[in-house]
N, C-alpha and C positions, 0 to 999 in steps of 0.2 A: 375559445370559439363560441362560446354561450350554449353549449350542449353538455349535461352529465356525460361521461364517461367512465364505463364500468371499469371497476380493478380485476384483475385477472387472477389476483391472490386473494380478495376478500378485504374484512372489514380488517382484520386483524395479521399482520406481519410478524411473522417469528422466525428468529435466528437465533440459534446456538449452536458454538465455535470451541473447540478445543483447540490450541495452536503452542507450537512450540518452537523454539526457535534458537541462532547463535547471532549475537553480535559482535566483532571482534572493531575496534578504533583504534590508529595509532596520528598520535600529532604531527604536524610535519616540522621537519623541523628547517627547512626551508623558507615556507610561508608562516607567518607571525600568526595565531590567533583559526588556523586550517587545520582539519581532521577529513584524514582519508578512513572509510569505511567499507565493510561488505556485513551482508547479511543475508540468512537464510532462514526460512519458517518451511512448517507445514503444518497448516489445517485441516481440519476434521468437521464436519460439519454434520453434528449428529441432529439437530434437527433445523429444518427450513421448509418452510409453504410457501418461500418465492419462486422454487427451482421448478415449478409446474413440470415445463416440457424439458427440461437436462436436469438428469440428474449425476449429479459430478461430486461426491460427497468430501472430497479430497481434493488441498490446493496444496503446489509448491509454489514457491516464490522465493528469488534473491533480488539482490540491490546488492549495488555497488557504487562510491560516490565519494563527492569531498563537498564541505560546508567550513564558511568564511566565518566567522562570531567578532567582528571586531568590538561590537559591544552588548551587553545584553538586550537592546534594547531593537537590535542589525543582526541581519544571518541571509547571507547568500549560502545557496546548496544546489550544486548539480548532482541529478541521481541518474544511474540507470537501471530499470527494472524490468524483472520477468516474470510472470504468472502464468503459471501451465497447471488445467486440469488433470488427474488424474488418467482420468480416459479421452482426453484430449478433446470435452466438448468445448470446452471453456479456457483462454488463453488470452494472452496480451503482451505487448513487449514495446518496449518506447524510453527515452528519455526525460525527466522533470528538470524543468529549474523553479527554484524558488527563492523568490528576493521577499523579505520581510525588513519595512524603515516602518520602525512603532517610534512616537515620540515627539512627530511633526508638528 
């Protein structure tokens, strides 16, 4: 809009993240080249200067999904994900697709 706009964190952004998590895959064996998935994390977030006004130091999150690879080069993947703060300031829930053609 041709006007400065102040940052509300400063000049300087910092994040640090402890996270730990399980991945479990299994192929299918139905669809050639498909891998169903779930997964679970949770982070810790021992320091951050974006979280101004929430402070939620704690995230869970799972997924769950299946990804096509017919070649290295192709990968369809539908996900479904969830992210819930701690103290429930912070949250999200929704589905991803993602189509990757490298190669063109």
């Amino acid at each position: 809009m041709g006007s400065p706009a102040p940052e509300p964190f400063g000049n300087s952004e910092r994040l640090g993240i402890v996270r730990t998590g399980f991945l479990q895959m299994w192929p299918s064996a139905k669809v050639k080249d498909a891998t169903l998935y779930i997964e679970v994390m949770a982070d810790y977030e021992f320091e951050n200067n974006m979280n101004k006004y929430i402070r939620d130091s704690v995230t869970f999150s799972s997924k769950a999904g299946v990804a096509w690879t017919p070649s290295p080069l192709s990968r369809i993947q539908l996900e479904w994900q969830n992210f819930k703060g701690q103290k429930g300031h912070r949250g999200r829930e929704g589905i991803m697709l993602v189509v990757l053609l490298d190669g063109f």
